[in-house]
N, C-alpha and C positions, 0 to 999 in steps of 0.2 A: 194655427197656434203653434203647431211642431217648426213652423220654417221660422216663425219670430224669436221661437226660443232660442231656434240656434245660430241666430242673426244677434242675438243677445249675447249668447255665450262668447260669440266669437270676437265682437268686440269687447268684452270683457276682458278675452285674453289676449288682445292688444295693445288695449290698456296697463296690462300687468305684463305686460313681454318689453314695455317701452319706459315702463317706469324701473325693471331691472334694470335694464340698461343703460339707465341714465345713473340710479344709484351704484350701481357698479363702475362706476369712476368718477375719482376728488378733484375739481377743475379747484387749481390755484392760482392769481394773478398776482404778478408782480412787479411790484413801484423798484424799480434799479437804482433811481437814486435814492432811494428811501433804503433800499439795503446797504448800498455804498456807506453810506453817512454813518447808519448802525452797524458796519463791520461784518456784514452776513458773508462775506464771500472769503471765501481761501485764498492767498495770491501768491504761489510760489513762487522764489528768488526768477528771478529774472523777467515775468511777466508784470502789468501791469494795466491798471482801472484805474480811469480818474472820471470825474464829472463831466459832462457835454453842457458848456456852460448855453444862455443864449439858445436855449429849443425847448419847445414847451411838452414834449415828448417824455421829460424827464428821462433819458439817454445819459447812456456813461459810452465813453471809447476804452475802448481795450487793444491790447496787445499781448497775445502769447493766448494762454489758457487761464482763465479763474474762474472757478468753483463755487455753485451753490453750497451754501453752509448747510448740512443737516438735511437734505434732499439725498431720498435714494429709490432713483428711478429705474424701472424693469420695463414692462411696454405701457403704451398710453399713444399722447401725441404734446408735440411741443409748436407753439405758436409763437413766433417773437418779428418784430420791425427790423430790419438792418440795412448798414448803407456803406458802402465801400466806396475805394478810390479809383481811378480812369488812370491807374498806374501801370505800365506792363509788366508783368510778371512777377509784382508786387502786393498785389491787393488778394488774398486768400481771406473769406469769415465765411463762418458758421457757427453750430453748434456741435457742441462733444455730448456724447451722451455713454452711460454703461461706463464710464473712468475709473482707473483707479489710481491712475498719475498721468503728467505730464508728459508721459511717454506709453504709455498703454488704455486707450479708450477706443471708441468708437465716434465718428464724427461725418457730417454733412458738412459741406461749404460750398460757398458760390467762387466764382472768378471775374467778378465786376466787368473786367479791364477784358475780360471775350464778347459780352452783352450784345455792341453792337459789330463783332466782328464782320468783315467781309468773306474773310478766307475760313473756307468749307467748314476746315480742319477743326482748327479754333471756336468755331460755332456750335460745333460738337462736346465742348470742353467746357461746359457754363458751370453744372453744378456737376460735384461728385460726391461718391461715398467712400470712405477708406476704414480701416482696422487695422493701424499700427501696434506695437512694433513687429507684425507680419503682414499683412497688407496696406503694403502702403501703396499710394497712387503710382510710381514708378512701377511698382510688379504689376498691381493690378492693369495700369496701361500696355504692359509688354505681356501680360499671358491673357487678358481679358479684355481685347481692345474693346473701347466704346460699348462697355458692357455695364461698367460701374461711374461712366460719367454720362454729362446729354445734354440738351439744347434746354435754354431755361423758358419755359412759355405760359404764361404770354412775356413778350418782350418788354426789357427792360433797358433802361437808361444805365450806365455805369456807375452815376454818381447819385443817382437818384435810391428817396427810403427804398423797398419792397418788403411784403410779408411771405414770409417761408409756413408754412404748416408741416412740419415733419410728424407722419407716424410710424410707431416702430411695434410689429408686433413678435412673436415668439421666432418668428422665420422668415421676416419680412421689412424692409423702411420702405416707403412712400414719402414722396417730395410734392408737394404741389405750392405755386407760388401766385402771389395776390390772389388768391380766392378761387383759382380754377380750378372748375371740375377734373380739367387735362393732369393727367401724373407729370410734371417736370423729369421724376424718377422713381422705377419701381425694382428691386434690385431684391436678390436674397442676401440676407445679414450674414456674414462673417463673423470667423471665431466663437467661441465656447463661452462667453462671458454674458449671462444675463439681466445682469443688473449693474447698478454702479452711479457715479458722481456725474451731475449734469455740469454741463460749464459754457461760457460765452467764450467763443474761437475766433483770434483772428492771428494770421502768421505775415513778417514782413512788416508792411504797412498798418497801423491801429484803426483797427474800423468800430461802427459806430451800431447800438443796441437798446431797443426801446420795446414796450409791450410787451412782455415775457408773460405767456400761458402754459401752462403745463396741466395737462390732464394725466391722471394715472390709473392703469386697471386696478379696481379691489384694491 
């Protein structure tokens, strides 16, 4: 009777250790062309979001940085589709997160146009992490080689969708892409900024943005 009890209790408190868990974070999804339409997004002078006509995805393409409206994100994890161009040295997207402008956030991005690199180097260079305007991928490549960038796995097509799962915690981002257990990238976070504006990134060339999940702790 005493071992059932405690085969009782113990999945009780399994139960109640997995049901915090889950209550302690607000999973939200979002239709992007359904915010475009209703104006949900910020779009500062010079960037820009239009509709992704012609994909059933409901995708918008972007260029520069624009902003969830009324979103302020601290850790969780963010889920979103994206699809860049087979451009060299033109194709940068991801996501900004912790923003507070155009020029000061925290941000993920891929490099499409290295995907199917041959050369070593390059191959190295798929996804990285930056935190401008003090770490930006320049410093960070020249005092932290191949510490805050990496090889994106599993492989991918240049011009082909992929899903990114980014999470961020109090001292930490984790990258992992289409669904793998594998980290793509596991890095410690940069800068003193907690919280802030989420935003859809892409620099150069306008890439392309579909399935937007965002979970948040508490």
């Amino acid at each position: 009777m005493a071992k059932h009890n405690f085969l009782f209790r113990y999945m009780l408190f399994l139960l109640m250790l997995t049901a915090s868990v889950s209550f302690a974070q607000k999973t939200t999804n979002y239709d992007l062309a359904e915010l475009l339409a209703n104006n949900k997004f910020v779009v500062p002078p010079d960037q820009k979001i239009t509709l992704l006509s012609n994909d059933t995805r409901k995708a918008v393409s972007v260029t520069g940085i624009v902003w969830l409206k009324g979103l302020n994100f601290s850790t969780g994890s963010i889920d979103v589709d994206i699809r860049g161009k087979d451009v060299f040295q033109q194709s940068f997207i991801g996501i900004a997160f912790h923003g507070v402008d155009t020029a000061t956030y925290d941000a993920i991005y891929f490099r499409p146009f290295n995907f199917q690199s041959a050369d070593s180097l390059r191959h190295k260079h798929m996804v990285q992490y930056i935190s401008p305007q003090v770490y930006t991928w320049e410093k960070l490549r020249k005092e932290h080689p191949l510490v805050y960038e990496n090889t994106v796995t599993p492989s991918v097509l240049p011009i082909d969708w992929f899903h990114a799962h980014i999470v961020v915690s109090a001292d930490e981002v984790t990258v992992y892409v289409n669904h793998s257990e594998t980290a793509s990238l596991r890095v410690k976070k940069l800068g003193n900024r907690n919280n802030g504006l989420v935003g859809l990134w892409s620099s150069d060339l306008s890439g392309d943005f579909a399935n937007l999940v965002i979970k948040t702790d508490k």
